[in-house]
Legacy VTK file of the C-alpha trace (Angstrom):
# vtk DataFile Version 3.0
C-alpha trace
ASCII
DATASET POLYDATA
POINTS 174 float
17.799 4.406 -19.923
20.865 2.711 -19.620
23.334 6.097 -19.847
21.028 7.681 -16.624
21.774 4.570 -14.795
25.529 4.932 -15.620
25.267 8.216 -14.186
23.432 7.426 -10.941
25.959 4.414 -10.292
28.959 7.209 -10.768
26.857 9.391 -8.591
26.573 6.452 -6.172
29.898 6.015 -5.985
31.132 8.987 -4.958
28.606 10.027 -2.519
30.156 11.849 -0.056
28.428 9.748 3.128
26.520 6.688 3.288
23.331 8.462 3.557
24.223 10.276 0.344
25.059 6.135 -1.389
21.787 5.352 -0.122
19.416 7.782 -1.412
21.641 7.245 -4.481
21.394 3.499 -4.825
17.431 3.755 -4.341
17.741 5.944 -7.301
19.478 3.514 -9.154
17.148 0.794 -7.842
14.171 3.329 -9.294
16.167 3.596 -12.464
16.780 -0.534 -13.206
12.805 -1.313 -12.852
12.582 1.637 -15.386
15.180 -0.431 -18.164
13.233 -3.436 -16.984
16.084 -4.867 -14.581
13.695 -5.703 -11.546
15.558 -8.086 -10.127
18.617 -6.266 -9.960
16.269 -3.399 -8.677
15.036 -5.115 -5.829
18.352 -6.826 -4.504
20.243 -3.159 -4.572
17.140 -1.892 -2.352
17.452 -5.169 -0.387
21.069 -4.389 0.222
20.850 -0.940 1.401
17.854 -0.217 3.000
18.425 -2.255 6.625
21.264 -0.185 7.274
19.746 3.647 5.493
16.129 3.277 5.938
15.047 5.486 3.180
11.643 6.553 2.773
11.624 6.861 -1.111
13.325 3.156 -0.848
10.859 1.749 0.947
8.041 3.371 -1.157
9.834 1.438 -4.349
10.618 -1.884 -2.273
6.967 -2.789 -1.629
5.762 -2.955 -5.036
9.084 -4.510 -6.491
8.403 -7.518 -3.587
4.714 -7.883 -4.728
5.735 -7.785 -8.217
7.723 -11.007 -7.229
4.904 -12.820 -5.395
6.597 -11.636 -1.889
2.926 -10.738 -0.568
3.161 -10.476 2.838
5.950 -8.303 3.544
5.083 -6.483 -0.081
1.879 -5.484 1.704
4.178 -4.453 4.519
6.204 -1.994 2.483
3.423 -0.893 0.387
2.095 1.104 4.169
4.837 3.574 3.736
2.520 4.873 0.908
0.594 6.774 3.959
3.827 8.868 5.012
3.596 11.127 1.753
1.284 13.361 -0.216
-1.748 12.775 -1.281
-2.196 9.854 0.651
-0.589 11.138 4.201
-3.557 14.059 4.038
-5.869 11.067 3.671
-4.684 8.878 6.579
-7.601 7.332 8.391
-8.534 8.091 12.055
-12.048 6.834 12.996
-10.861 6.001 16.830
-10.478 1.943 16.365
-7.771 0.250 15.830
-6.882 -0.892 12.175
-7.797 -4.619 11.175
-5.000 -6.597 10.646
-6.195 -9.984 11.429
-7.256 -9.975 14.625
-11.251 -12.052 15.309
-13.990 -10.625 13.277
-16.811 -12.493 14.827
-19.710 -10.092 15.509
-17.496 -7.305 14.818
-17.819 -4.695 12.592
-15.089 -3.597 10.521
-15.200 -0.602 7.567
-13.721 -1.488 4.535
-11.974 2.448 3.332
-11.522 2.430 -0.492
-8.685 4.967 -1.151
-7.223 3.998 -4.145
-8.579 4.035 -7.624
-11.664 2.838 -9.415
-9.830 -0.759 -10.772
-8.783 -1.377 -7.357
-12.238 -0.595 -6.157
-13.110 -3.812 -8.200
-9.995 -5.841 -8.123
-9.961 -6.107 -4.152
-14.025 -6.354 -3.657
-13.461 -9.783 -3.983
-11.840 -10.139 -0.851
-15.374 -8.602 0.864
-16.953 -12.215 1.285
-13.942 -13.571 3.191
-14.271 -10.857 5.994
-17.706 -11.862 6.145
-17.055 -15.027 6.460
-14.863 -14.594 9.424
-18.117 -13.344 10.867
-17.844 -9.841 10.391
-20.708 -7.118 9.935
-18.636 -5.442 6.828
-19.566 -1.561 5.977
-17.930 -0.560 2.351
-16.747 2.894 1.902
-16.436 3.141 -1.921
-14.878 6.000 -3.943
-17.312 8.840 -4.933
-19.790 7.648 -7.283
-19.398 3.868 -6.983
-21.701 3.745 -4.412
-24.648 1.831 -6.351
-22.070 -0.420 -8.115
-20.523 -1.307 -4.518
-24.187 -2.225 -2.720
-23.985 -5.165 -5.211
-20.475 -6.185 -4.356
-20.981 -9.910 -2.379
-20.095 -9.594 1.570
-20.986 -5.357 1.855
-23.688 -5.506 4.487
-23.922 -1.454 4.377
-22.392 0.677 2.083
-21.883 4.087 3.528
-20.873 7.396 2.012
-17.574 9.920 2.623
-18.852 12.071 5.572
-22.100 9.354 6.477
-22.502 9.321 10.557
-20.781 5.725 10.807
-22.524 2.708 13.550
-19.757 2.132 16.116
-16.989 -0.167 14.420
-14.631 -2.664 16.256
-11.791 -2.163 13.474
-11.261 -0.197 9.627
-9.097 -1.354 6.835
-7.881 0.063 3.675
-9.182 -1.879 0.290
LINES 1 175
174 0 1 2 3 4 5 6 7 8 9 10 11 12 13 14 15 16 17 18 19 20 21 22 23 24 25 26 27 28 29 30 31 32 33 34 35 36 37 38 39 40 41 42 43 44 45 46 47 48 49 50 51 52 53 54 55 56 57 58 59 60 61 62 63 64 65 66 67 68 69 70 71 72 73 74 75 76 77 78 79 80 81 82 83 84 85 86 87 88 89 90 91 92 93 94 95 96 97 98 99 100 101 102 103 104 105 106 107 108 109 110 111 112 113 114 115 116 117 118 119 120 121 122 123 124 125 126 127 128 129 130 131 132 133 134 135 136 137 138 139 140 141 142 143 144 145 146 147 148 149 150 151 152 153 154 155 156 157 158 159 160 161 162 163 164 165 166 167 168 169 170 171 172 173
């Protein structure tokens, strides 16, 4: 609420280095999407985070850009999600590099679902675009989607956590 952010700004204020303001203003920045007060949330990370490059600030900044339509560097931000737990224990390494853009035709990339069941079926519908770029697409669903995800348009081959995978030219995260 409003008094916490009082107190973070006081806290803010007199931190005793600029490293100290920093982790404090991405506090604050945490506390104004809380009251609703994105905006304000965003700029204050904005501000602060090129010079004090937070990792808690930069786990907040990439949702607060997608929030505001800022997709591409959003998407940027939201990769810092890998540097802490659960997620950094889950952090892919299957030997090929990671897909991010580069030809698809007659490659074969894995699609790596690692998020939760609605974005299992909110992002399928980007499948039939990599396999339109000419890509052989393999779908690695979440644990007990697997018959759902054979009928998702674009999969060419679902496979399973722990399956022997085909060689692969790339992966990406759903």
């Amino acid at each position: 609420d409003d008094e916490a952010l009082v107190v973070l700004e006081r806290a803010r204020i007199a931190g005793r280095s600029a490293l100290d303001a920093a982790v404090t203003s991405v506090n604050v920045a945490i506390g104004l999407r809380y009251t609703g007060k994105l905006r304000e949330g965003l700029d204050l990370l904005l501000s602060v985070l090129p010079q004090h490059p937070v990792l808690n600030g930069h786990l907040e900044l990439g949702p607060a850009l997608l929030a505001f339509g800022e997709f591409a560097e959003g998407w940027r931000q939201y990769e810092h999600r890998w540097f802490v737990p659960p997620l950094a224990d889950l952090r892919a390494d299957y030997g090929v590099p990671q897909w991010v853009g580069q030809p698809l035709d007659n490659r074969t990339i894995l699609v790596r679902c690692e998020q939760g069941f609605g974005d299992n079926f909110q992002f399928a519908r980007f499948l039939p675009m990599l396999k339109a770029r000419g890509a052989h697409v393999l779908l690695m669903p979440l644990r007990g989607l697997e018959a759902i995800a054979r009928r998702f348009p674009g999969v060419d081959r679902v496979v399973e956590l722990g399956d022997r995978l085909p060689p692969l030219d790339y992966y990406v995260n759903l």
